[in-house]
C-alpha positions as CSV (number, residue, x, y, z in Angstrom):
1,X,-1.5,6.5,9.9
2,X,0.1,5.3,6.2
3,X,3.3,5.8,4.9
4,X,4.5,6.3,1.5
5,X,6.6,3.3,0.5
6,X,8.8,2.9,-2.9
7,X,10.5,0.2,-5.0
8,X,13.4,2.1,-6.5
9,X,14.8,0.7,-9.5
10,X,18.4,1.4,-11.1
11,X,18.0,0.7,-15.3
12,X,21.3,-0.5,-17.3
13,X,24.0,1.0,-14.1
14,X,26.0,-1.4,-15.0
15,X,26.4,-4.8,-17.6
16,X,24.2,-6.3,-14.6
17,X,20.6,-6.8,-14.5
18,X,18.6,-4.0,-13.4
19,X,19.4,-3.5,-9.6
20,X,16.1,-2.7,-7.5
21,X,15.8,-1.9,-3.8
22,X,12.1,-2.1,-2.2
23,X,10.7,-1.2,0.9
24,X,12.1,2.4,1.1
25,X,10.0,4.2,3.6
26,X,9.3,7.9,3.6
27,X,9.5,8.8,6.9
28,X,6.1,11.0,7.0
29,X,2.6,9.9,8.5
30,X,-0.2,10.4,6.8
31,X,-4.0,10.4,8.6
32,X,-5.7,8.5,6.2
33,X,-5.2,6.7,3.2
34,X,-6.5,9.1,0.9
35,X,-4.2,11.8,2.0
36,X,-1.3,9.6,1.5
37,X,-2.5,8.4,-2.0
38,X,-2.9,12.1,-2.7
39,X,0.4,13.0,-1.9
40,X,2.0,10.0,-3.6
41,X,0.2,11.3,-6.7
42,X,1.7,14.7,-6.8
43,X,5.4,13.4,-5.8
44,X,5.3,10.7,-8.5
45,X,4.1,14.0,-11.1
46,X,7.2,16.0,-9.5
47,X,9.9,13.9,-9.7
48,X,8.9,11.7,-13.1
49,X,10.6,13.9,-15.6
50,X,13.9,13.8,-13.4
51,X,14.1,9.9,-12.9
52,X,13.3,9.4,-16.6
53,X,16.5,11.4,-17.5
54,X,18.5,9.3,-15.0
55,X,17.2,6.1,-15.8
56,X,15.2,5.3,-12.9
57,X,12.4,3.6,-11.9
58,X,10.0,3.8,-9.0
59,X,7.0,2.7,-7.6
60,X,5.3,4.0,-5.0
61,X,2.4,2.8,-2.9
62,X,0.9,3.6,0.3
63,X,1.0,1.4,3.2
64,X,-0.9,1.5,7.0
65,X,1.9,1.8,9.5
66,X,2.3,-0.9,11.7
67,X,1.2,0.0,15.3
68,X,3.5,-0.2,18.2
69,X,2.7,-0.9,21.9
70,X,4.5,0.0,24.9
71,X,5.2,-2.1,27.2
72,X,6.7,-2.2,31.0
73,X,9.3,-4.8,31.0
């Protein structure tokens, strides 16, 4: 399963340096990498014209999800 993850970053909000925020999951699996890629692709095409006019950045990339065990404890 992969995940898309983002760097989200906020250009001239205030007389600081830019303000950036990374590892913001979207909370979707995807089966394979090339699904997730595919769909990172179309998000990044639907939402570029939009964070342009607001002055934000973002970068998205697809990562494996880590696996979790159970365990009787």
């Amino acid at each position: 399963m992969f995940n898309i993850v983002a760097i989200i970053c906020f250009l001239q909000l205030t007389n600081l340096p830019t303000a950036c925020f990374s590892n913001a999951t979207i909370a979707f699996d995807f089966p394979t990498q090339e699904d997730c890629l595919l769909k990172r692709n179309v998000l990044a095409d639907e939402i570029d014209q939009d964070l342009k006019d607001r002055n934000v950045t973002m970068m998205f990339y697809c990562v494996e999800k880590p696996q979790t065990e159970n365990t009787n404890v």
